[in-house]
C-alpha positions as CSV (number, residue, x, y, z in Angstrom):
1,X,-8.5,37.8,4.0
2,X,-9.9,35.3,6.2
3,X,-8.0,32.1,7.0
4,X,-10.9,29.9,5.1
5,X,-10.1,31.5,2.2
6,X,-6.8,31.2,3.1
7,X,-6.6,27.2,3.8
8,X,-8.7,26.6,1.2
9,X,-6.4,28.1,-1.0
10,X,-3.6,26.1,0.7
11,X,-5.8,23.0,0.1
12,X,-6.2,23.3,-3.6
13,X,-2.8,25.0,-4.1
14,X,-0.5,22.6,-2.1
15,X,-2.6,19.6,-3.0
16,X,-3.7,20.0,-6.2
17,X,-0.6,22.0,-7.6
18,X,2.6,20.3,-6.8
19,X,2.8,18.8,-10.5
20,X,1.1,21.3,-12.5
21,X,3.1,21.7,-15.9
22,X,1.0,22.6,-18.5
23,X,1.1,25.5,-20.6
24,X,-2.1,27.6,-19.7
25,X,-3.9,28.5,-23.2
26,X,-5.6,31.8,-22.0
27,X,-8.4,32.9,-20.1
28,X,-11.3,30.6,-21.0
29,X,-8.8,27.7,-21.1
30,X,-7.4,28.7,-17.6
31,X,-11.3,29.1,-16.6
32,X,-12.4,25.5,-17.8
33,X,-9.6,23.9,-16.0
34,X,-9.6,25.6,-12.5
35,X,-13.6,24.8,-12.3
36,X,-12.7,21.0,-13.3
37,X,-10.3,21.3,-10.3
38,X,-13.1,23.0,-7.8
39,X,-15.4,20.3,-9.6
40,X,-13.3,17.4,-8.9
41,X,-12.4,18.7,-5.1
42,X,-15.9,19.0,-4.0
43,X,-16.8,15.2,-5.5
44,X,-14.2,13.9,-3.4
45,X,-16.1,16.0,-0.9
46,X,-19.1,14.0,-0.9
47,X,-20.6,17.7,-2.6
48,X,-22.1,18.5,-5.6
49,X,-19.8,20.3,-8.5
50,X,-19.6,24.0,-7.6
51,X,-21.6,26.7,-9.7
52,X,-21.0,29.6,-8.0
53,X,-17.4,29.8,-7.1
54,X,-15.5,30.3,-10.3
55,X,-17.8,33.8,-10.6
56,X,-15.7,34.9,-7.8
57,X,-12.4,34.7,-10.1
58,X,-12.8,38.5,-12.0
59,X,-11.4,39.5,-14.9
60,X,-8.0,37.8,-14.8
61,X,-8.2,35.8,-11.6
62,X,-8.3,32.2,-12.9
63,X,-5.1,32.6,-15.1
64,X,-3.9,33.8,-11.6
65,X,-4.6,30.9,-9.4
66,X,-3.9,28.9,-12.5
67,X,-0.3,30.9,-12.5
68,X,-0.3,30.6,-8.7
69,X,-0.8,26.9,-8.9
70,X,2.3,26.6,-11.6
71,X,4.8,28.9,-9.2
72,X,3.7,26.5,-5.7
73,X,4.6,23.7,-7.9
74,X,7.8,24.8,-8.7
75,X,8.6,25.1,-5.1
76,X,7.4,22.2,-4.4
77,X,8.9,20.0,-6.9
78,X,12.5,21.9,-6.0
79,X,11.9,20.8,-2.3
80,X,11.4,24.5,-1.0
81,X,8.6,24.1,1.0
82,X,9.5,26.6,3.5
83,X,8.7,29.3,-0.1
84,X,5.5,28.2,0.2
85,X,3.8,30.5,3.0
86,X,5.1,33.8,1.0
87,X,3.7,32.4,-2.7
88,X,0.6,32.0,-0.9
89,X,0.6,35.5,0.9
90,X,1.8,37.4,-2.4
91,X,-1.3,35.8,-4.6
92,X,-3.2,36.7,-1.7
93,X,-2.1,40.1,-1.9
94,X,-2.2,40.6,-5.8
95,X,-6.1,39.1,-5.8
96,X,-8.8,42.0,-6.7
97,X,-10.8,43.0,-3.4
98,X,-13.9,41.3,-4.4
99,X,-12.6,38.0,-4.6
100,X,-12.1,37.7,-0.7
101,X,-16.0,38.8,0.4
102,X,-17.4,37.3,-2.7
103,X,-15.7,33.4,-1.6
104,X,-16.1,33.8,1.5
105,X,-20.0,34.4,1.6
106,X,-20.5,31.5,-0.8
107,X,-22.5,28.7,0.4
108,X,-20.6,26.3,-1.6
109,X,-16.9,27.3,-0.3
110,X,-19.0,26.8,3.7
111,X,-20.2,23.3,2.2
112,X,-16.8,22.1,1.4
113,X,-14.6,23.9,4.3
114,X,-17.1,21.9,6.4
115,X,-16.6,18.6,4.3
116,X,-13.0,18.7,4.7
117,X,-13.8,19.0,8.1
118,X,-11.5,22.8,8.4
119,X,-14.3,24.6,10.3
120,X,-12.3,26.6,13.2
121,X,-8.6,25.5,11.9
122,X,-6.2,28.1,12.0
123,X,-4.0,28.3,9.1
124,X,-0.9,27.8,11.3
125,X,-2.8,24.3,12.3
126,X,-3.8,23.1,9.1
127,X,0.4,23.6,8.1
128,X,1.3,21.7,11.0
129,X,-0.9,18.8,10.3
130,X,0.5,19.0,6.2
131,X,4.1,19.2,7.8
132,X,3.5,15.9,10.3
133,X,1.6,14.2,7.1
134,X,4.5,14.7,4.9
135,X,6.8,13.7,7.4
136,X,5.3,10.2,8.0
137,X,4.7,9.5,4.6
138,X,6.6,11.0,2.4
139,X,6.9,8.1,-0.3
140,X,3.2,8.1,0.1
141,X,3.0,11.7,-0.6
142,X,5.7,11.6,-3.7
143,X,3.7,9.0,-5.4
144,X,0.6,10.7,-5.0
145,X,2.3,13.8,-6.3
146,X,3.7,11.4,-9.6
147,X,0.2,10.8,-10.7
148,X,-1.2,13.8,-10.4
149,X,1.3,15.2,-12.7
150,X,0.4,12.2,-15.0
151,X,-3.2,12.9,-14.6
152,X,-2.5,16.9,-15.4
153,X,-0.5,15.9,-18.1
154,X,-3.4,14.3,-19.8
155,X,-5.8,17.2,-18.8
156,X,-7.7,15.1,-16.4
157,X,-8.3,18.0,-14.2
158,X,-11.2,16.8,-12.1
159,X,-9.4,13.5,-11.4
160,X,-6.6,15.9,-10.0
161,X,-9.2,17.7,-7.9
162,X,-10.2,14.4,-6.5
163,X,-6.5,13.2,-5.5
164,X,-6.3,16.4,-3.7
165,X,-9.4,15.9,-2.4
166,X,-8.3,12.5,-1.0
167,X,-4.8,13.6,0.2
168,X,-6.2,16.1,2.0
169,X,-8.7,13.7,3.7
170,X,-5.6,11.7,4.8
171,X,-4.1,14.9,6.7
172,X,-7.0,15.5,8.4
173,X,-7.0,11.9,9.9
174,X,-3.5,12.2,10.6
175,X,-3.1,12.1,14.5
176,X,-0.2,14.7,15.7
177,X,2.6,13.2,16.7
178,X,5.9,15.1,18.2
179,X,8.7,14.7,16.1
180,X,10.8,15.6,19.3
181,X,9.8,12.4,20.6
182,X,12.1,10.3,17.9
């Protein structure tokens, strides 16, 4: 799996997820709300709503990333960040092999790994710039986390696309800094 896929995943996962406490309802349910996720990540793009991407999620693939999202947030909200890497890596590994080529040769998933300005980030990279964000503004992030689990609490789904979509914005803009220098 490509590490497009794979910070993309991070993006909408670690983002998007930290808060996510509702009970999914099945399939179609867990369908609807993971393309008014994409939906709202790719507004706060600057792009037009995805069509094609969700067709990449076979057979039982959005409950997955829907599941995936809940477990991330768990970790998250328990302060076990350093669990993160391996939930990401075992959804990875559990995804059907078409999922992989088929997001990865989308045109929209280019579009918004472009918008996000991610082209030619490793992986490794993109973690250190969500470590040095967190780390200078962790009330920041907190509060941002706090309304997006209001928002998913009242099934506003693209609104918690967008606040990813923003937070992420914010990382990127984050200079490095050395927290060896303190």
């Amino acid at each position: 799996m490509s590490r497009h896929f794979l910070t993309l995943l991070a993006l909408i996962s670690i983002l998007a997820s930290p808060c996510f406490g509702f009970h999914l309802r099945g399939e179609d349910a867990s369908r609807a709300q993971l393309q008014q996720i994409l939906n709202g990540y790719w507004e706060q793009g600057g792009l037009d709503d995805p069509t094609t991407v969700i067709d990449c999620f076979v057979d039982e693939t959005p409950k997955a990333t829907m599941d995936f999202f809940v477990k991330l947030a768990d970790a998250l909200a328990n302060s076990q960040y350093l669990k993160v890497p391996a939930i990401v890596l075992t959804y990875k590994k559990n995804l059907p092999d078409s999922v992989n080529p088929c997001i990865m040769n989308n045109t929209e998933v280019k579009e918004v790994i472009d918008a996000y300005g991610l082209t030619g980030i490793s992986l490794t990279d993109f973690f250190r710039k969500m470590e040095n964000y967190v780390i200078a503004h962790v009330v920041d992030v907190h509060q941002d986390f706090v309304r997006i689990n209001d928002e998913l609490k009242a099934e506003e789904f693209t609104t918690v696309g967008k606040d990813a979509g923003s937070i992420l914005q914010n990382v990127m803009k984050m200079q490095e800094f050395d927290i060896n220098s303190f």
